[in-house]
Biopython code that builds the backbone (N, CA, C, O; Angstrom):
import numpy as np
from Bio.PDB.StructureBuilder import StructureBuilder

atoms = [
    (1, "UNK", "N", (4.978, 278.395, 119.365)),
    (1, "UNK", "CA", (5.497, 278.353, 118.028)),
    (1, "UNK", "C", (5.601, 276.912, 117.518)),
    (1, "UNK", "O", (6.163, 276.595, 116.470)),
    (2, "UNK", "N", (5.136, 276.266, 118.178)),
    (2, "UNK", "CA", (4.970, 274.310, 117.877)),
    (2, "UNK", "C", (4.215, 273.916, 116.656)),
    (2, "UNK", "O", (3.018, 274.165, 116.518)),
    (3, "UNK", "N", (4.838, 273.386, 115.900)),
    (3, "UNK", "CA", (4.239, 273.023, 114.142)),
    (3, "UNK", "C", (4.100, 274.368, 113.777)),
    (3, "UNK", "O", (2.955, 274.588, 113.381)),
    (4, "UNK", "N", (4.670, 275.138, 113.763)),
    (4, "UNK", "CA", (4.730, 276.135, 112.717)),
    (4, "UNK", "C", (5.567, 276.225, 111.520)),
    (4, "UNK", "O", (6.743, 276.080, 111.852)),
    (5, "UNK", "N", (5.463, 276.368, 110.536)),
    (5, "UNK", "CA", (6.213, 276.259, 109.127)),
    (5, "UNK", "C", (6.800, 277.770, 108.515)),
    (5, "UNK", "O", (6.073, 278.762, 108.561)),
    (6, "UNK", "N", (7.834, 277.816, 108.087)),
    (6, "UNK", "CA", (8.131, 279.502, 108.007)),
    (6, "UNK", "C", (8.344, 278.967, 106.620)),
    (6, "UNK", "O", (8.957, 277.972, 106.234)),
    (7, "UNK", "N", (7.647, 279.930, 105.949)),
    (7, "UNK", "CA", (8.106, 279.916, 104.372)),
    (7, "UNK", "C", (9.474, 281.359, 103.740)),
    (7, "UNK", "O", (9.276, 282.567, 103.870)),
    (8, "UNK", "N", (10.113, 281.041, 103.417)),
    (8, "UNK", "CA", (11.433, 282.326, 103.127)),
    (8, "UNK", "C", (10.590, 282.993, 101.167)),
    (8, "UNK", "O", (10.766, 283.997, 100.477)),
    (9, "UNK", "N", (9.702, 281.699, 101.026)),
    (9, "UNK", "CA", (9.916, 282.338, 99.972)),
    (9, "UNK", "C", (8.039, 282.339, 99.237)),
    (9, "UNK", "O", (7.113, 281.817, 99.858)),
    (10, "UNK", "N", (7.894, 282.896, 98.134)),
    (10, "UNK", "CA", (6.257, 282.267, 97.791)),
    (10, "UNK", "C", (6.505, 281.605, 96.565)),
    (10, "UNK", "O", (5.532, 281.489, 95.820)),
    (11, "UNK", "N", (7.495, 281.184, 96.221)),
    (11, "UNK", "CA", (8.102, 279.899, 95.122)),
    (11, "UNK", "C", (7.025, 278.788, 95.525)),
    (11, "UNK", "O", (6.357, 278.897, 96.553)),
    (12, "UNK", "N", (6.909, 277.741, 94.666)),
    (12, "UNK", "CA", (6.273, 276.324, 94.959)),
    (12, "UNK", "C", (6.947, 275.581, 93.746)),
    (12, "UNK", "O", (7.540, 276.105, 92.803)),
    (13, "UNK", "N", (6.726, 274.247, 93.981)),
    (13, "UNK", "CA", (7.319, 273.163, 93.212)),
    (13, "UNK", "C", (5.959, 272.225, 93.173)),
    (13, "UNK", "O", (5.173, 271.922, 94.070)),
    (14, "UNK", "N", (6.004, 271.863, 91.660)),
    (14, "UNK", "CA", (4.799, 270.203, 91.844)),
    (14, "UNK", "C", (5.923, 269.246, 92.010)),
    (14, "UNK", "O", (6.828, 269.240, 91.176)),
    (15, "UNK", "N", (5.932, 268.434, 93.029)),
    (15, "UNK", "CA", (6.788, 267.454, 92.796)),
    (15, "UNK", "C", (5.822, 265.993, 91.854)),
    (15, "UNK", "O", (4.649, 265.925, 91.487)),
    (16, "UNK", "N", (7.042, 264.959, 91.730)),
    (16, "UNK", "CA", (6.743, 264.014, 90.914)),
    (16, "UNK", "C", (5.225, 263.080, 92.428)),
    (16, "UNK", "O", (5.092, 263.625, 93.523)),
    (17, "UNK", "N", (4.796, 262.417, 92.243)),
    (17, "UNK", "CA", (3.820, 261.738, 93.501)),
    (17, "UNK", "C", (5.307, 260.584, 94.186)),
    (17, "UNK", "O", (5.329, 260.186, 95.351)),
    (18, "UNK", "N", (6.389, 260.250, 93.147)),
    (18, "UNK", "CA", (7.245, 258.851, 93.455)),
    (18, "UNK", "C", (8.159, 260.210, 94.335)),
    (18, "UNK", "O", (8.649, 259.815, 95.393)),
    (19, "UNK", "N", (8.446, 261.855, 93.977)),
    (19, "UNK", "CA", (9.567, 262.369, 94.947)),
    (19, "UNK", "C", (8.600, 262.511, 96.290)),
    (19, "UNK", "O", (8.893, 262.048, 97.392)),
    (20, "UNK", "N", (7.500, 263.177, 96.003)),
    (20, "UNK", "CA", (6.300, 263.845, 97.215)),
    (20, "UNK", "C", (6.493, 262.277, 98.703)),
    (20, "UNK", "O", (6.696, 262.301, 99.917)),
    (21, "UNK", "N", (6.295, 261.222, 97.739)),
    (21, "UNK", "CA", (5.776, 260.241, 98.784)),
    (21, "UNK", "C", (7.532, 259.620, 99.122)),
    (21, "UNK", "O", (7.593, 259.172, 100.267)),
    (22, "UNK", "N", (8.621, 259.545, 98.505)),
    (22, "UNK", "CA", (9.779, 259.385, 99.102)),
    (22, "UNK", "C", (10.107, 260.402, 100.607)),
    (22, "UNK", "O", (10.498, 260.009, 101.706)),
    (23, "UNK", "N", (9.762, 261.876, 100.128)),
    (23, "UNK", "CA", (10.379, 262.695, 101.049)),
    (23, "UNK", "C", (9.346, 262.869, 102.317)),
    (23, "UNK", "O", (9.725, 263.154, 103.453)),
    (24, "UNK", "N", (8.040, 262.661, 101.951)),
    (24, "UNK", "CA", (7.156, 262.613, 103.416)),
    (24, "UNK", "C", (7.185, 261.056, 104.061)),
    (24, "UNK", "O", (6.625, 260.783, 105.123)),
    (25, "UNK", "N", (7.873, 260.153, 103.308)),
    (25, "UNK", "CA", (8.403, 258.592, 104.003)),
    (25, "UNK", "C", (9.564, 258.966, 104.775)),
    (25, "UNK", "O", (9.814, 258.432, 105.856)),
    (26, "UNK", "N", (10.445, 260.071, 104.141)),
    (26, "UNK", "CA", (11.995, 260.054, 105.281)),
    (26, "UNK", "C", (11.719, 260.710, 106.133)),
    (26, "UNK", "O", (12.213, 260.321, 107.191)),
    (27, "UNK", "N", (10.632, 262.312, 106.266)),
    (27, "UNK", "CA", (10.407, 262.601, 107.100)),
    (27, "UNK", "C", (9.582, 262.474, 108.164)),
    (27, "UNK", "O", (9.505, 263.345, 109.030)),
    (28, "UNK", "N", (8.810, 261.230, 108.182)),
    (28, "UNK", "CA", (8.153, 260.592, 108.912)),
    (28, "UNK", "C", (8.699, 259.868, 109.643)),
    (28, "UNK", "O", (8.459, 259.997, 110.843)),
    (29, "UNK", "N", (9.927, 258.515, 109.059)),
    (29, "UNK", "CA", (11.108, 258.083, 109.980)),
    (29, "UNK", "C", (11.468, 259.133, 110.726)),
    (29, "UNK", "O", (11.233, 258.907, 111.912)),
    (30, "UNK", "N", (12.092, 260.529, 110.471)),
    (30, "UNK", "CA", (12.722, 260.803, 111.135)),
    (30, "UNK", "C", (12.212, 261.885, 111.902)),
    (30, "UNK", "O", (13.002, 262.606, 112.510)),
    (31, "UNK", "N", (10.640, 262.143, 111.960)),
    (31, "UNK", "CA", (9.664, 261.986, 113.223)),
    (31, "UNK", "C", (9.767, 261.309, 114.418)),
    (31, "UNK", "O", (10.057, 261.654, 115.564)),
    (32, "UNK", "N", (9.303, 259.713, 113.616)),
    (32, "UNK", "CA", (9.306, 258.801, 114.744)),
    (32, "UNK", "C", (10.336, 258.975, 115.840)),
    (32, "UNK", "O", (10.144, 259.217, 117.031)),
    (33, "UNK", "N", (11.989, 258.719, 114.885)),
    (33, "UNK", "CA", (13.262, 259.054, 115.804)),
    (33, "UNK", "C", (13.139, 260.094, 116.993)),
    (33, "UNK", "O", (13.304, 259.758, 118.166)),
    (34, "UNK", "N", (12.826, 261.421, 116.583)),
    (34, "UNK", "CA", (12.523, 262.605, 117.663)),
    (34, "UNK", "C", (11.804, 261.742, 118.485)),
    (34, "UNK", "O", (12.222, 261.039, 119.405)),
    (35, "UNK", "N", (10.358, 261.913, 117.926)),
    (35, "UNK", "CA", (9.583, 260.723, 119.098)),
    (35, "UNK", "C", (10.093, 260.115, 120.366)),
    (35, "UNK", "O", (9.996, 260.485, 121.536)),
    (36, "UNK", "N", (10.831, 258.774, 119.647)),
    (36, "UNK", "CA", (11.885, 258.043, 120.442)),
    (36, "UNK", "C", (12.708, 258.983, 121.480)),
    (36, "UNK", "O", (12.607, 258.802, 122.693)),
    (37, "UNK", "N", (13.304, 259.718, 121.077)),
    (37, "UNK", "CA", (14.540, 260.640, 121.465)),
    (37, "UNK", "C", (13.509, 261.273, 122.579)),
    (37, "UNK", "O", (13.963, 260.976, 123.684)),
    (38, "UNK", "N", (12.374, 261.981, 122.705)),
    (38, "UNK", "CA", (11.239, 262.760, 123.446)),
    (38, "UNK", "C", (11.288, 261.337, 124.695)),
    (38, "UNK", "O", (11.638, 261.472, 125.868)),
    (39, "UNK", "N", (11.010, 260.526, 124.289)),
    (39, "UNK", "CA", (10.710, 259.096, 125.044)),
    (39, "UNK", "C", (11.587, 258.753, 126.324)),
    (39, "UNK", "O", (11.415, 258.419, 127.496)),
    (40, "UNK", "N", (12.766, 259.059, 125.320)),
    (40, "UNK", "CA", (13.671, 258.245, 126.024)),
    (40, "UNK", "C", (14.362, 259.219, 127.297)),
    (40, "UNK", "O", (14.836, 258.612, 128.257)),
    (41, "UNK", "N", (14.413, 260.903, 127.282)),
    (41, "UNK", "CA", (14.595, 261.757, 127.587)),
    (41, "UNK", "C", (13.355, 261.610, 129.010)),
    (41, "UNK", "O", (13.562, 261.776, 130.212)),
    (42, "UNK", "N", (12.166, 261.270, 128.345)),
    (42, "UNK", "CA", (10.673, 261.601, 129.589)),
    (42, "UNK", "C", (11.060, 260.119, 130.669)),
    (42, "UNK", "O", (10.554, 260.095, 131.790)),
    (43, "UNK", "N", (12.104, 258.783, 130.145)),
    (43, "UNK", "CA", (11.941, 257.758, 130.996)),
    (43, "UNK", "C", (13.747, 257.651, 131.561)),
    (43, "UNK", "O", (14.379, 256.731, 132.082)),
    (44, "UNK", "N", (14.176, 259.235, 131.105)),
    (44, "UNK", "CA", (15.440, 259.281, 131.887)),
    (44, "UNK", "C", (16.571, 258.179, 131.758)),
    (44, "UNK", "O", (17.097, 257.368, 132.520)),
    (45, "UNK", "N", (16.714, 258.610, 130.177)),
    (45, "UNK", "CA", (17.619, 257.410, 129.617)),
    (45, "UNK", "C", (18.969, 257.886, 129.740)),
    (45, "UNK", "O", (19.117, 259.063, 130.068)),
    (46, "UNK", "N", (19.979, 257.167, 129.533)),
    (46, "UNK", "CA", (21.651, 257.622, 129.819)),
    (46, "UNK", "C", (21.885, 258.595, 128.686)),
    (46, "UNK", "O", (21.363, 258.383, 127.592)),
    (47, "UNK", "N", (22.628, 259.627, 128.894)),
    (47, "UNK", "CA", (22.902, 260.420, 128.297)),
    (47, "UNK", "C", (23.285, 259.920, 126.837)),
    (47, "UNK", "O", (22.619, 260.019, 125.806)),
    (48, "UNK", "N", (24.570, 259.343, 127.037)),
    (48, "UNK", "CA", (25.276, 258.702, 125.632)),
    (48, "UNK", "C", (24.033, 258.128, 124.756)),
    (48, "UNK", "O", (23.785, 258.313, 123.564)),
    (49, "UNK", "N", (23.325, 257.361, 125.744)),
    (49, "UNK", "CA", (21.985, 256.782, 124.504)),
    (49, "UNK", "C", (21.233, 257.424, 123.482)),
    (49, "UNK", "O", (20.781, 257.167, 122.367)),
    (50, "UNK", "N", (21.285, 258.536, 124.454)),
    (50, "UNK", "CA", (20.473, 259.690, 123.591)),
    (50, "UNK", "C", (21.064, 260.344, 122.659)),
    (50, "UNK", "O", (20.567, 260.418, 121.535)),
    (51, "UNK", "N", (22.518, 261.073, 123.062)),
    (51, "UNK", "CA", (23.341, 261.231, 122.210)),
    (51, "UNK", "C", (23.372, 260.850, 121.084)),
    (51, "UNK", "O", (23.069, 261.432, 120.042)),
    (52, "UNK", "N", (23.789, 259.730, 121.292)),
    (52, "UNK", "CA", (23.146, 258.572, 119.414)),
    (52, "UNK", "C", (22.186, 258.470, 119.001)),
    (52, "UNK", "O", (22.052, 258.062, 117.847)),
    (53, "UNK", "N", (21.507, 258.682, 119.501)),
    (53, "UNK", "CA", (19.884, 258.975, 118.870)),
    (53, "UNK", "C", (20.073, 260.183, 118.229)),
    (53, "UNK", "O", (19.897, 260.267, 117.013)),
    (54, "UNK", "N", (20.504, 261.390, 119.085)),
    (54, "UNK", "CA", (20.536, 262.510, 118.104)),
    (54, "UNK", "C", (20.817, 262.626, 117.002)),
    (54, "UNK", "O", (20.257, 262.963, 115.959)),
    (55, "UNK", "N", (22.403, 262.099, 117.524)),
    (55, "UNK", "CA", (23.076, 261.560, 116.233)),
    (55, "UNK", "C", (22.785, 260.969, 114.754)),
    (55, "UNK", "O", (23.234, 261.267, 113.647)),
    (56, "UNK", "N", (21.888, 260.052, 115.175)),
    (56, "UNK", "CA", (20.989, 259.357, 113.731)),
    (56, "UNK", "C", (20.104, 260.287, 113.128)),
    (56, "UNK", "O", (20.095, 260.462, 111.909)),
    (57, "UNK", "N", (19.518, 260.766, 113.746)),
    (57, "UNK", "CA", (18.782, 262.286, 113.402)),
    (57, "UNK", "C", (19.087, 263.265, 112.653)),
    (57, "UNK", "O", (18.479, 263.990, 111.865)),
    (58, "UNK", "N", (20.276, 263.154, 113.079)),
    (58, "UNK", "CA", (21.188, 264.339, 112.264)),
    (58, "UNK", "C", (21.675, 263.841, 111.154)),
    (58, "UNK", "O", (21.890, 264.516, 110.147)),
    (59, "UNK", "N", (21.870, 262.690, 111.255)),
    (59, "UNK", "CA", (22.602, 262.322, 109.748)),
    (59, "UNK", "C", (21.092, 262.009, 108.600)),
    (59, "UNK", "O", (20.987, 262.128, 107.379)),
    (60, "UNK", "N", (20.325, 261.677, 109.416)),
    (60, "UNK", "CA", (18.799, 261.357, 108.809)),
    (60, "UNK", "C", (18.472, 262.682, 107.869)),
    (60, "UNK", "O", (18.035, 262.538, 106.728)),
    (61, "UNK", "N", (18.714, 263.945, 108.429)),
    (61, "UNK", "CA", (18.233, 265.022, 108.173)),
    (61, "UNK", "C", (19.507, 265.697, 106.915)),
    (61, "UNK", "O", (19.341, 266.372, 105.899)),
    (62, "UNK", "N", (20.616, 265.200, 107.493)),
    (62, "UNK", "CA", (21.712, 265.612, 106.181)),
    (62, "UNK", "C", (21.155, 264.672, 105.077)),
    (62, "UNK", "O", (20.845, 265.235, 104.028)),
    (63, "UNK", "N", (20.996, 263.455, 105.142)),
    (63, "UNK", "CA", (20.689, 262.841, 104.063)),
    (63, "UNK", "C", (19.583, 263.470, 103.294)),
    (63, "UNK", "O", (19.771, 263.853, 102.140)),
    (64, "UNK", "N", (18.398, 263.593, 103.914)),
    (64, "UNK", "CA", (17.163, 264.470, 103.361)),
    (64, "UNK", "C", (17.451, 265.828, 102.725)),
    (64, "UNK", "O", (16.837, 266.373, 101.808)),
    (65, "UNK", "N", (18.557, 266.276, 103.432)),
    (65, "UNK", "CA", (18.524, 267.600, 102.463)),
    (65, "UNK", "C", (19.913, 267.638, 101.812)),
    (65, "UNK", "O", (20.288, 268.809, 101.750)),
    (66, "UNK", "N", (20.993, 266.611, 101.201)),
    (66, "UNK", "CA", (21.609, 266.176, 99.950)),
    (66, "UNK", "C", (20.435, 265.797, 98.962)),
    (66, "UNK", "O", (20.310, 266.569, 98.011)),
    (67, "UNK", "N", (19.735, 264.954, 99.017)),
    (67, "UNK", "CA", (18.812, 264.408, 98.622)),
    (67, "UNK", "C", (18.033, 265.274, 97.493)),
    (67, "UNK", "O", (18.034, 265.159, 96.268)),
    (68, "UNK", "N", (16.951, 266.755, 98.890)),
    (68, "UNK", "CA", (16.342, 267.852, 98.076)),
    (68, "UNK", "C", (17.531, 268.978, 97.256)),
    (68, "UNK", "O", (17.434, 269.560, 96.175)),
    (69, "UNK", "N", (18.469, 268.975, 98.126)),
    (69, "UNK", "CA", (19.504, 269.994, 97.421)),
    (69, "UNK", "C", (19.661, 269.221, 95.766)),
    (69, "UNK", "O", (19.766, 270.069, 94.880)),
    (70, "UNK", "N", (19.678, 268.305, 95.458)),
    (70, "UNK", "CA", (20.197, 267.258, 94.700)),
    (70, "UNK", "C", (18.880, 267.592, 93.591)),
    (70, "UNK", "O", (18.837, 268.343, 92.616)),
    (71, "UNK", "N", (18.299, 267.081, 93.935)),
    (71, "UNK", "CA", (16.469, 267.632, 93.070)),
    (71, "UNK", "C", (16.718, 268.792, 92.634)),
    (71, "UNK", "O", (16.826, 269.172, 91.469)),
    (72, "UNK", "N", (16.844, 269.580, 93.980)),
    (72, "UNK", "CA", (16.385, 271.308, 93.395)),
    (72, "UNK", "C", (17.325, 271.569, 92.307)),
    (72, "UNK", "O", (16.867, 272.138, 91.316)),
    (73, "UNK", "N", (19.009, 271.136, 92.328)),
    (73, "UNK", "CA", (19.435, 271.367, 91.026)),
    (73, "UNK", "C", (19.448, 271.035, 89.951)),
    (73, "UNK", "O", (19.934, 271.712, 89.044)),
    (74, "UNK", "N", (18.761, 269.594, 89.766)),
    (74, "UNK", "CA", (18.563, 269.100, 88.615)),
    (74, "UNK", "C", (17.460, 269.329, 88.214)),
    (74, "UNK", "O", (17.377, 269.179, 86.995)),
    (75, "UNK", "N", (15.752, 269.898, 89.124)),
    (75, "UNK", "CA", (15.404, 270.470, 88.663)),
    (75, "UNK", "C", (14.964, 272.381, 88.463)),
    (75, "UNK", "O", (15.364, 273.151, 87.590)),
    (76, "UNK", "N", (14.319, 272.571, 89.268)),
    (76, "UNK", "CA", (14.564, 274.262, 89.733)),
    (76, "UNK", "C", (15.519, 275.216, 89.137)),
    (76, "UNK", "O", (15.345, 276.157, 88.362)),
    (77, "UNK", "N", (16.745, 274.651, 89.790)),
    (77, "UNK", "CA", (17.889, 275.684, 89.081)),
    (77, "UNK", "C", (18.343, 275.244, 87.838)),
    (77, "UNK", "O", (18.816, 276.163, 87.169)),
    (78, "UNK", "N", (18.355, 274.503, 87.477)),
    (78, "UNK", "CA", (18.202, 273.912, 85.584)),
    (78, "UNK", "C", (17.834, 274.861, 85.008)),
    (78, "UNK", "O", (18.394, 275.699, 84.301)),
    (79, "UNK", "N", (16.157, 274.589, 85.572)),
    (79, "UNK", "CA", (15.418, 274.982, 84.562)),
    (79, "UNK", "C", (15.341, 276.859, 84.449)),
    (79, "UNK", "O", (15.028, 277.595, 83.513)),
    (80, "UNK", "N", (15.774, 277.139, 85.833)),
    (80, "UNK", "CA", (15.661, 278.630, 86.148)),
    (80, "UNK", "C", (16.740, 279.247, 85.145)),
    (80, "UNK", "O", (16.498, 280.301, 84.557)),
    (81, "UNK", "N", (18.005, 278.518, 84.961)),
    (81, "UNK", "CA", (18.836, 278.476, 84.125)),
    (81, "UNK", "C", (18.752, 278.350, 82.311)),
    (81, "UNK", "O", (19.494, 278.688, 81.389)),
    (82, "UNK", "N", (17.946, 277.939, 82.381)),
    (82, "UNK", "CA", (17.992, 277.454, 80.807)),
    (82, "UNK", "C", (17.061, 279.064, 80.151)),
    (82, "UNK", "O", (17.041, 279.748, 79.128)),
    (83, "UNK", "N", (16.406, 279.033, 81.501)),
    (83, "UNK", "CA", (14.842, 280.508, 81.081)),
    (83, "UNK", "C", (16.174, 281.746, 80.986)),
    (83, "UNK", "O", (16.384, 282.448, 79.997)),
    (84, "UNK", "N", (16.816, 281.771, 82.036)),
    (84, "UNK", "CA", (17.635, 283.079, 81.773)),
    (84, "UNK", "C", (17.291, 283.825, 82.978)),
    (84, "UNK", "O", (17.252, 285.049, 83.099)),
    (85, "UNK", "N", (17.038, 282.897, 83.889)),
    (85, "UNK", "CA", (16.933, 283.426, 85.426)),
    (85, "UNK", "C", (18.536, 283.261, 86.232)),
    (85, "UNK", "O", (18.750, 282.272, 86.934)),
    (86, "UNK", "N", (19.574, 284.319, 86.039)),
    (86, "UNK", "CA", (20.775, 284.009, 86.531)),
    (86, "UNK", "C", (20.481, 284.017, 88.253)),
    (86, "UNK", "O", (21.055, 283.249, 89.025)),
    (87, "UNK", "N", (19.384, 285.137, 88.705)),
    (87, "UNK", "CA", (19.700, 284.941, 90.022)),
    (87, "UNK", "C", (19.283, 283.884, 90.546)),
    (87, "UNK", "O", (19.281, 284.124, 91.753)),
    (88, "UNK", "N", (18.744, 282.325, 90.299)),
    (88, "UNK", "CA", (18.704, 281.392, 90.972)),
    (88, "UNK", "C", (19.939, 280.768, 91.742)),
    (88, "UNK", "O", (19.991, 280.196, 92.830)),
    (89, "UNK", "N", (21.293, 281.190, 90.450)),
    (89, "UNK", "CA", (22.600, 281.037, 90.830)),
    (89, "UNK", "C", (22.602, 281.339, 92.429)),
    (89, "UNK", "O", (22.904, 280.684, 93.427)),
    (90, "UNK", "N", (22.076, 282.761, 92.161)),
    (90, "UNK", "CA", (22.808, 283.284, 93.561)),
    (90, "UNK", "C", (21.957, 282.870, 95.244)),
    (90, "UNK", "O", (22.438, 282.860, 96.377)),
    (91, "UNK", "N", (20.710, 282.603, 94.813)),
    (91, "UNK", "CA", (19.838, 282.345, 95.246)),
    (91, "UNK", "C", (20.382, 280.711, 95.900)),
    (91, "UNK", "O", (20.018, 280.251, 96.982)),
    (92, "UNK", "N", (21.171, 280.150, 95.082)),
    (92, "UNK", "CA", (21.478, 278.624, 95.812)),
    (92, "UNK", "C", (22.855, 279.147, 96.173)),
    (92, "UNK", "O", (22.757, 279.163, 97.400)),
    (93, "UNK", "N", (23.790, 279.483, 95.961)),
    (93, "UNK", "CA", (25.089, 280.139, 96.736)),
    (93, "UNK", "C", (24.396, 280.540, 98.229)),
    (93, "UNK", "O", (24.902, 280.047, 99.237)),
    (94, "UNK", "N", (23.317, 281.374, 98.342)),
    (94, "UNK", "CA", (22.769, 281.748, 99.788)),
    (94, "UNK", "C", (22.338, 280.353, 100.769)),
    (94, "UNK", "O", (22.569, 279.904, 101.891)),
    (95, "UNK", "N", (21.620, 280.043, 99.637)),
    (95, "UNK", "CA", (21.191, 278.239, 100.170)),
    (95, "UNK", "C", (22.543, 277.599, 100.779)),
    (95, "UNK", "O", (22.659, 276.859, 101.756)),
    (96, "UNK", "N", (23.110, 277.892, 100.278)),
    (96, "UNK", "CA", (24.639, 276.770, 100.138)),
    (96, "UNK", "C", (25.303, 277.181, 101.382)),
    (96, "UNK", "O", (25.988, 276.379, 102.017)),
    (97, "UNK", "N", (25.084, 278.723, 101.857)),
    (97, "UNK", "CA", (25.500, 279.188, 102.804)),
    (97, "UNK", "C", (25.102, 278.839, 104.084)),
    (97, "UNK", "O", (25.893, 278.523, 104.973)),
    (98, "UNK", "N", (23.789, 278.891, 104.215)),
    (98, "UNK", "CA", (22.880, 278.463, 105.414)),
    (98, "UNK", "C", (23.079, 277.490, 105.555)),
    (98, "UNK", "O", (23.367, 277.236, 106.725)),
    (99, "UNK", "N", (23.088, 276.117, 104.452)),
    (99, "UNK", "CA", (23.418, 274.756, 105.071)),
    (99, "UNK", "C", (24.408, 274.705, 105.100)),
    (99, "UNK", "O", (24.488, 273.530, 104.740)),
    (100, "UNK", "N", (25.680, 275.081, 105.273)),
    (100, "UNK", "CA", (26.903, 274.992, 105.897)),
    (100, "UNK", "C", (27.041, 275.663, 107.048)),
    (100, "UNK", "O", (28.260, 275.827, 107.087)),
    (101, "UNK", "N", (26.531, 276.234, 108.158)),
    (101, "UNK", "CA", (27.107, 276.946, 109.292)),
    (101, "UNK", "C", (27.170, 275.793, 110.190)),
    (101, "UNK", "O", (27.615, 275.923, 111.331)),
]
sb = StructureBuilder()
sb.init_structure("model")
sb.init_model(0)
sb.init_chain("A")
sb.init_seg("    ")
for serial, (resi, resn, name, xyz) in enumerate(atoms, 1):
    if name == "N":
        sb.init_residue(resn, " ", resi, " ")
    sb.init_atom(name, np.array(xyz, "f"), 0.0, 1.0, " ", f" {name:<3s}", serial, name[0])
structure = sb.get_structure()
């Protein structure tokens, strides 16, 4: 199941080329990091080290998705809003759910 991508939905977005190339720049850093983290794990690094590595990872990845959450409402659910699409509402309440557990 390695590089596999699950789509939940058949929605698409054009992003702007300045959002497209921001968000495949953070998720490329925070590639590399795993990388590192894979590395450091294969040359039997101290636990705690790694730990913090995770750690950065994780906050790498909250940042990335404040970031898209942040987009999608200013644009997506805006605009889903303005058309008279109420269930986008509910549609990000579910969103809202999953990234909080």
């Amino acid at each position: 199941m390695e590089n596999e991508t699950v789509s939940v939905s058949d929605k698409t977005k054009d992003r702007s080329e300045k959002e497209y190339k921001d968000m495949i720049n953070r998720l490329s850093r925070i590639e590399g990091q795993v990388r590192g983290i894979k590395g450091m794990v294969e040359k039997n690094a101290y636990c705690t080290d790694i730990l913090v590595q995770v750690a950065a990872v994780n906050a790498a990845l909250n940042s990335f998705n404040r970031v898209l959450l942040a987009n999608h409402i200013k644009t997506c659910v805006t605009q889903d809003i303005k058309d008279g699409k109420e269930e986008t509402v509910d549609e990000l309440i579910q969103t809202l759910k999953k990234l909080m557990k």
